[in-house]
N, C-alpha and C positions, 0 to 999 in steps of 0.2 A: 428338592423342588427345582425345575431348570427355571432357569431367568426369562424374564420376557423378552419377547420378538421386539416389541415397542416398548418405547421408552416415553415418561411422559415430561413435558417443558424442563416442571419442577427436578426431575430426577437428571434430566440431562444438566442443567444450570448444575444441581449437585456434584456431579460425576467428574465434570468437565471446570468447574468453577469459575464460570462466565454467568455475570448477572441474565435472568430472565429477559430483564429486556435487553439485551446484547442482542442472544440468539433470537429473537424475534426482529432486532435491525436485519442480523443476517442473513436471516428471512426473507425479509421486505427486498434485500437485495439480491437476492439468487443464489445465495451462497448454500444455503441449505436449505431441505426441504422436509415441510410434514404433511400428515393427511389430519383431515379433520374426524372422528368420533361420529356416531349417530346424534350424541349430546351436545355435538360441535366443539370437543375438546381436541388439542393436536397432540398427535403422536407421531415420532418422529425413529425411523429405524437404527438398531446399535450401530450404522457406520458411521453418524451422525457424528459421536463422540469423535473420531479421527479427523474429522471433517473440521471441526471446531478446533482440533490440538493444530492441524497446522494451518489453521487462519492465526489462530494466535502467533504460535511462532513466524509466521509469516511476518506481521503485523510488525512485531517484536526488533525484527531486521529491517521494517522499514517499506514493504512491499504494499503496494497503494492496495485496497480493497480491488477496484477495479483488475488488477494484474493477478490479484488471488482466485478471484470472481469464474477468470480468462482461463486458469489455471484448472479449476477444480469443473471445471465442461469438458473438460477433456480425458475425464475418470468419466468409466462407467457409472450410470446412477445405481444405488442402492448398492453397492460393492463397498466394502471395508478395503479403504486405499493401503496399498501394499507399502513394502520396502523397495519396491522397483518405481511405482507410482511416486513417492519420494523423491529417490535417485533423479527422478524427469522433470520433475517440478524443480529442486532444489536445486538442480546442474542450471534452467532456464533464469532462476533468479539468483543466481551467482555471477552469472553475466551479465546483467543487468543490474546487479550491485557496483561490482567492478568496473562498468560503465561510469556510474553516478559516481564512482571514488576518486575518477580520474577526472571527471569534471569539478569535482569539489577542491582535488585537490591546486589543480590547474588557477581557480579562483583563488584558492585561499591562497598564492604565490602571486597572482596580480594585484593581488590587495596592498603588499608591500608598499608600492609606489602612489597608492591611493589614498593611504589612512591619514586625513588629516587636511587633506590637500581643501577641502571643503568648497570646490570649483571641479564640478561636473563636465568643462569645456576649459579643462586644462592639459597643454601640449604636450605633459608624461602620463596622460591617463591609458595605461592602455585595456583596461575592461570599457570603459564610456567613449573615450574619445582617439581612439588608437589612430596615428601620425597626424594628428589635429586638423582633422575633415571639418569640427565645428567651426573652425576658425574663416570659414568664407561667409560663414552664415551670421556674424558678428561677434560684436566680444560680451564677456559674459555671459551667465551658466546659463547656456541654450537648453541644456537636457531639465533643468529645472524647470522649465517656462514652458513644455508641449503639456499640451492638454490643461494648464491654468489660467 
């Protein structure tokens, strides 16, 4: 017996093991796509399944929905994404990881001089108040006090 052309919710949720309502968020966001039934049930085609493995992994590393969203408009529809399609995607948020590592890492090293300090308009902050610009504006934690 060959397999079906479509796939239905339940079988993909199986296949792929992403709760029902996951891929119906997914859905709702553009990430994947089904047709409806004459009975108005969805069916959703086998590329679906690859569609879903690397929203996950995506996900997995950290990759906002929206930047996945970005990614997979750029596949052909209905096409079972390759190992080149991959390659394009994974090379794009590899930079954009390595981007995020270096700003994390940049903070987690100004933190040093921060932790503890408990004055947000103090003259060694250098993530808040770098070479003490708050200090014209008064004393005491300036950056506490915007917006309350």
């Amino acid at each position: 017996m060959a397999p079906a052309l479509e796939l239905t919710v339940g079988q993909v949720a199986a296949r792929s093991g992403v709760a029902v309502s996951a891929l119906h968020f997914y859905e709702t966001r553009g990430l994947i796509r089904s047709h409806r039934t004459s009975g108005n049930q969805r069916r959703y085609g086998r590329d679906v399944l690859r569609r879903v493995a690397i929203i996950r992994i995506a996900q997995e590393v950290g990759i906002s929905l929206a930047e996945i969203g970005a990614a997979l408009e750029s596949l052909p529809e209905g096409r079972t994404p390759t190992r080149e399609d991959w390659n394009l995607l994974s090379t794009a948020w590899r930079d954009s990881l390595d981007q995020k590592i270096s700003q994390l890492k940049k903070l987690r090293d100004g933190l040093t001089d921060c932790i503890g300090c408990g004055c947000m308009s103090i003259d060694k902050c250098p993530l808040r108040n770098k070479g003490d610009r708050l200090a014209r504006e008064g004393t005491g934690a300036r950056r506490l006090l915007v917006g309350g």
